[in-house]
C-alpha positions in Angstrom: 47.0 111.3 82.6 45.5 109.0 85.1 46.4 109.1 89.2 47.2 106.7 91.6 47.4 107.5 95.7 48.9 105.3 98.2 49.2 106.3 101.5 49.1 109.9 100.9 51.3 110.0 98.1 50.2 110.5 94.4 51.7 109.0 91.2 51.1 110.1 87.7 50.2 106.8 85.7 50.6 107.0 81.7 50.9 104.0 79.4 54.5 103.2 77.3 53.5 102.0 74.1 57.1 100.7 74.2 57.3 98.7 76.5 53.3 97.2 76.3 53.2 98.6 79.9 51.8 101.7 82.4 54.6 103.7 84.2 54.0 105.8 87.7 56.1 108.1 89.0 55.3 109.5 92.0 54.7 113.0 92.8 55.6 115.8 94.9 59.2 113.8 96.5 63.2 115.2 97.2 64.1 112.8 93.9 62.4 110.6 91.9 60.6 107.1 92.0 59.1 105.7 89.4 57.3 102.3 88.7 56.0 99.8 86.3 53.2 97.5 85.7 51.0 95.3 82.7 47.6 95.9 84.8 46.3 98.5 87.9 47.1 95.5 90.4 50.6 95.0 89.2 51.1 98.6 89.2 49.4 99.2 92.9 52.2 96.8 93.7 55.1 98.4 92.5 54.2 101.7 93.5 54.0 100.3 97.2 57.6 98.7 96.3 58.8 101.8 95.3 58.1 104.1 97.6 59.4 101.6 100.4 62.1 101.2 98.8 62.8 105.3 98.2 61.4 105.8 102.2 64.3 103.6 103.6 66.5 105.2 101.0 65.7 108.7 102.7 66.2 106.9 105.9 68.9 105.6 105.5 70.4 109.0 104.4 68.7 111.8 106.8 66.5 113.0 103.5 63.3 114.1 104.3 61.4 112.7 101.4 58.7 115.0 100.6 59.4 118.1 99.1 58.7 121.4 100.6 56.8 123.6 99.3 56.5 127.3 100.7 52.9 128.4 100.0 53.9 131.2 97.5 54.3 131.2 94.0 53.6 134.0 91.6 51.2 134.0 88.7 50.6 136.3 85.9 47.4 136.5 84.4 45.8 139.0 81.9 44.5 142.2 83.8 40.7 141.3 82.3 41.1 138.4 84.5 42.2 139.6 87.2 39.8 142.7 87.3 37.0 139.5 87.4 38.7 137.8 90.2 39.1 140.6 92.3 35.1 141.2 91.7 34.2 137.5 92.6 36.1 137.9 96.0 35.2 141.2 96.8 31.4 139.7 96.2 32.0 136.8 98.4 33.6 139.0 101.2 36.8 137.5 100.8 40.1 138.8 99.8 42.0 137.6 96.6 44.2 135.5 98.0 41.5 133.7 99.8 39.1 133.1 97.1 42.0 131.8 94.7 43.0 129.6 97.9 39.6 128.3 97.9 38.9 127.8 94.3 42.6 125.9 93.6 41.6 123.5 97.0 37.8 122.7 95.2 40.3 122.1 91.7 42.3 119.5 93.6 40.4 117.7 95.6 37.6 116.2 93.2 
């Protein structure tokens, strides 16, 4: 799986064998928006067409487009693992929370 940003906003790209063509849907919104295209400029171009065209939609509605999100979610690990990650934040004077904070932001942004 390939991604695509524009303006912010990310877009999974795969390729339908199908159709002979790459899809993009785009990430993270209050519905859904997808897009297609034969090359990465075509595609660039539709995903710009198609979040326009889902913006005004939202608009047009009162919908705030992007979804929120509330900064918790739960995880279950095995214990080993979570006996080593307390060890690593305790080390590095952190708690938990804040070294797993700072390891899943390194993840996501390279």
């Amino acid at each position: 799986m390939s991604m695509m940003e524009i303006n912010g906003y990310k877009a999974k790209i795969e390729y339908d064998s199908e159709l002979d063509q790459f899809r993009g849907e785009i990430l993270g919104l209050n519905g859904s928006a997808d897009f297609y295209g034969k090359t990465p400029a075509g595609l660039r171009k539709e995903f710009k067409n198609s979040l326009k065209v889902f913006l005004e939609v939202c608009e047009e509605n009162g919908i705030e487009p992007v979804k929120n999100y509330s900064g918790k979610f739960n995880l279950r690990i095995p214990s080993r693992l979570h006996r080593e990650i307390a060890v690593h934040a305790t080390a590095a004077d952190k708690s938990i929370n804040e070294w797993v904070s700072e390891i899943l932001r390194r993840s996501v942004n390279e």
